[in-house]
C-alpha positions as CSV (number, residue, x, y, z in Angstrom):
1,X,-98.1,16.0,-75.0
2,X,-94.7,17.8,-73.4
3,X,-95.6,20.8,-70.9
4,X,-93.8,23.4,-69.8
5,X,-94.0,24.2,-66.4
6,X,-92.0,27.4,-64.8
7,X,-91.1,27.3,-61.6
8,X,-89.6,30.6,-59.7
9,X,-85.9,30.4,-58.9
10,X,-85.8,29.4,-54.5
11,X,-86.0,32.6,-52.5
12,X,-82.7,33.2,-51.2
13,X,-83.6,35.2,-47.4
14,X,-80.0,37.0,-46.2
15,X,-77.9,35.7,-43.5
16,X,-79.0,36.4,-39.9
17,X,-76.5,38.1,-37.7
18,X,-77.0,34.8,-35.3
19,X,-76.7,32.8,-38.3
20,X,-73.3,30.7,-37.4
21,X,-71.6,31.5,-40.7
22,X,-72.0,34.7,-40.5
23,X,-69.3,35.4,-38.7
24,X,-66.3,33.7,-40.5
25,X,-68.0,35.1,-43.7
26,X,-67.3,38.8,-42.2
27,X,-64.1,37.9,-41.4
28,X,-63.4,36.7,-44.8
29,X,-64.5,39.9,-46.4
30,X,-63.4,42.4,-44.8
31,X,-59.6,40.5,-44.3
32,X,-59.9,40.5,-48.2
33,X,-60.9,44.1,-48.4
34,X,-57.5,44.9,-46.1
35,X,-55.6,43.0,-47.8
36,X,-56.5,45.0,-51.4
37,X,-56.3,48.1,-49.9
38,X,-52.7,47.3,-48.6
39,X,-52.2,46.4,-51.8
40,X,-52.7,49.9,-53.6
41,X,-55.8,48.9,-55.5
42,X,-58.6,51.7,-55.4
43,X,-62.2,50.0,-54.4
44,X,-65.3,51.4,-56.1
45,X,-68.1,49.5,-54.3
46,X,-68.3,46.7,-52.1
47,X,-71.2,44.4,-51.4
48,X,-71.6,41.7,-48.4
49,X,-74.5,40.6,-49.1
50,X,-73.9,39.7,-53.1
51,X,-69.9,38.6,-51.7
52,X,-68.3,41.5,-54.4
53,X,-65.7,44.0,-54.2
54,X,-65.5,46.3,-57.0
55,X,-62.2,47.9,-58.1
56,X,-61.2,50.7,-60.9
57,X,-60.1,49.1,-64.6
58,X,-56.6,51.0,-63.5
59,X,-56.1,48.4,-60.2
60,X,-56.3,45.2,-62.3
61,X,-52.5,45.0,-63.5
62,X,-51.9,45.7,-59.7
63,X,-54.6,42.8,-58.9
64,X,-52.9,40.4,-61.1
65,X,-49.2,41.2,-59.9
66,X,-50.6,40.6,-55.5
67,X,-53.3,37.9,-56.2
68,X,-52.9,35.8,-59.5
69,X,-51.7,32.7,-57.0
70,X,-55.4,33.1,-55.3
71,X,-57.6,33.2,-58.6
72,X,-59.9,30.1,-58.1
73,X,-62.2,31.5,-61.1
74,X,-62.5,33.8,-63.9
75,X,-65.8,35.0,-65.6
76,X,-66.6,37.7,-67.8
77,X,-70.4,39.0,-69.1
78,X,-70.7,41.7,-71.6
79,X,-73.7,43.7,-71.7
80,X,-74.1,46.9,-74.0
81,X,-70.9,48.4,-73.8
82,X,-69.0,47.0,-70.5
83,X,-67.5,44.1,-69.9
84,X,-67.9,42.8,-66.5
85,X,-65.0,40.8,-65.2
86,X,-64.5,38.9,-62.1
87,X,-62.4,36.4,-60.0
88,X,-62.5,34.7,-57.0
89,X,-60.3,35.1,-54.5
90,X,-60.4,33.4,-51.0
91,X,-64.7,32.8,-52.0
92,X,-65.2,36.7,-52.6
93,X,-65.6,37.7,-56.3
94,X,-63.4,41.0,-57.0
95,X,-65.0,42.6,-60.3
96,X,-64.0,45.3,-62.5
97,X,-65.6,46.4,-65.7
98,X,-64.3,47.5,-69.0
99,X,-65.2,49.3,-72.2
100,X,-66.1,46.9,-75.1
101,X,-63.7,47.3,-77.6
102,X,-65.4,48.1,-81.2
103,X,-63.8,46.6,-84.1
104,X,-62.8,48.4,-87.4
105,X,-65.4,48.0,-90.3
């Protein structure tokens, strides 16, 4: 007879300060967040620890035109009425979200 046996997802502990990557993994972030800033696009939130910047739906166009050459992924969830969106560039996802649009009945 077939069991089902759930086993919790592996605690994931955050990165120690000492931690060697820790380091280059700052760098990495906050050279990215520089680098959209410079480029004009407005940030909403930022999060080391989950390895997100959020932008405004209005910087995407902008996004597309400085970064489309360092898109490694592109994922999109929708939930309710948003749309999140992201991409990874240079091993940090950037995420916007947008309205859902409704269709005509």
């Amino acid at each position: 007879m077939a069991s089902l046996q759930l086993v919790a997802p592996p605690v994931q502990r955050p990165m120690s300060i000492t931690a060697p990557e820790f380091l280059p993994k700052l760098t990495e972030f906050n050279d990215l967040t520089r680098a959209v800033r410079d480029a004009g696009l407005q940030i909403t939130a930022m999060s080391f620890l989950d390895n997100t910047i959020t932008i405004s739906l209005d910087s995407v166009e902008q996004l597309v035109r400085r970064f489309a050459h360092e898109v490694r992924g592109q994922r999109h969830r929708t939930r309710g009425r948003f749309t999140r969106n992201a991409v990874t560039i240079r091993g940090i996802d950037v995420v916007w979200f947008s309205l859902v649009k409704e269709q005509d009945a």
